[in-house]
N, C-alpha and C positions, 0 to 999 in steps of 0.2 A: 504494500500500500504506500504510496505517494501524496505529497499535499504540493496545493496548488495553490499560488496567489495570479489573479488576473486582475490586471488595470483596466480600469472599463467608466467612461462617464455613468451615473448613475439614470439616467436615463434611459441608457441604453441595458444597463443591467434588469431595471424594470422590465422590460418588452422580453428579455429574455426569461426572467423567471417566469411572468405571464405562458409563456411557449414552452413552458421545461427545457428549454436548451442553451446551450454555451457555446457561444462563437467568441474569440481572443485573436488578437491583434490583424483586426480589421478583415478577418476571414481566413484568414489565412492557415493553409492543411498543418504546416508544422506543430504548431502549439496544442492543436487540438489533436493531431496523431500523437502526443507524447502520452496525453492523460488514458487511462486505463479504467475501467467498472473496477465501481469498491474505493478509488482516489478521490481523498476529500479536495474542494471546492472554493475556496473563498475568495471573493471581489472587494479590491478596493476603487474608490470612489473619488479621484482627484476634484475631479468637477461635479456639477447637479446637471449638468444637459451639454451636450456636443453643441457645436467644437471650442464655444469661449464661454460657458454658465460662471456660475459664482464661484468660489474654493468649499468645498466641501471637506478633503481630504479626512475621509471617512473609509469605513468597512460597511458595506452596504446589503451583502446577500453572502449565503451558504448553502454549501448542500454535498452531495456527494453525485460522482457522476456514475452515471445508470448502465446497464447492459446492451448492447449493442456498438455499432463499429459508428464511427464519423461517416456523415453524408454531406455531399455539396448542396447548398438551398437554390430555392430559382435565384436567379440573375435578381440583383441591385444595382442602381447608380449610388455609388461612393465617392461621391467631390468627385477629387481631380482622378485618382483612380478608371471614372468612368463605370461598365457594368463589370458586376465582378459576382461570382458563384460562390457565397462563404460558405468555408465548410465549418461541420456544427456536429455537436454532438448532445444528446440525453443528459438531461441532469436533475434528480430528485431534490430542490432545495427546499428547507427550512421553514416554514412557516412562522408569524408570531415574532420571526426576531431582532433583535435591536441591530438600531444602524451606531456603530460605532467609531469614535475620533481617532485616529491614529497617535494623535499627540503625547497622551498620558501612557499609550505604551512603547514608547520610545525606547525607552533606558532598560525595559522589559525583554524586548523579541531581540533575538539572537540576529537577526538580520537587519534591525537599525543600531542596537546599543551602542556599536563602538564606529559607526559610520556615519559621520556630522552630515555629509551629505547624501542621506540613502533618498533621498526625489530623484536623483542620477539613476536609480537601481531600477527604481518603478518607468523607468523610461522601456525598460525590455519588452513591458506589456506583461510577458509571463514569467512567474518564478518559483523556483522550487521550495515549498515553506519546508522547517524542520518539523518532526512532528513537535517539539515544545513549542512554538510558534502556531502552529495552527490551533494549539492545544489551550495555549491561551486568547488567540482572537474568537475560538471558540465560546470557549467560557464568558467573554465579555460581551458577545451577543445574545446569550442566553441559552445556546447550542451545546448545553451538556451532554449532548445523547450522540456528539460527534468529537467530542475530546477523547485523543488517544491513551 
């Protein structure tokens, strides 16, 4: 089992949870072939809405991703992009739970504490949480039934 953090305006995390699905960095097959069923899920939320909303920098949605293999969706226009086939995958998330700040767990997760500039990090789009990190963005959503 694997943990996942995805960068995603909160907007567009919405539409996803709506859909049960996870599309990470702008469609694209790499990020979404890495995750596996059974690999927890967590989004954070730099913005409230694409492509210039407010700062949010938030945890926004969880869940774990579900059985079956990634598929390409119909064709979007993506900006400059143009039409583009994101591939997507199943994901059972969370209900009920809290959207949380990243700030206070700063000095906490093993993936900011000792890196003054971890906003450089969340540029990847996707990243590999440790489980003690997903374990506590878990718990601070209210997502106890997914802390490792």
């Amino acid at each position: 089992m694997r943990y996942w953090l995805a960068v995603v305006h909160r907007d567009h995390v919405r539409r996803g949870v709506e859909q049960g699905i996870a599309q990470v960095k702008h469609g694209a097959r790499a990020g979404i072939a890495r995750m596996s069923p059974g690999d927890g899920l967590v989004y954070y939320s730099p913005l409230d809405v694409y492509p210039s909303g407010a700062a949010l920098r938030s945890f926004t949605a969880i869940g774990v991703v579900a059985d079956g293999d990634p598929w390409q969706g119909a064709a979007m226009m993506m900006g400059d992009k143009g039409d583009v086939r994101p591939w997507r995958r199943r994901v059972e998330y969370l209900e009920g739970i809290a959207e949380v700040p990243i700030a206070p767990l700063l000095p906490v997760l093993e993936l900011t504490r000792d890196t003054p500039n971890w906003g450089w990090l969340m540029r990847r789009g996707l990243l590999e949480l440790t489980p003690h990190d997903f374990g506590v963005i878990a718990h601070e959503m209210g997502a106890d039934t997914l802390v490792p």
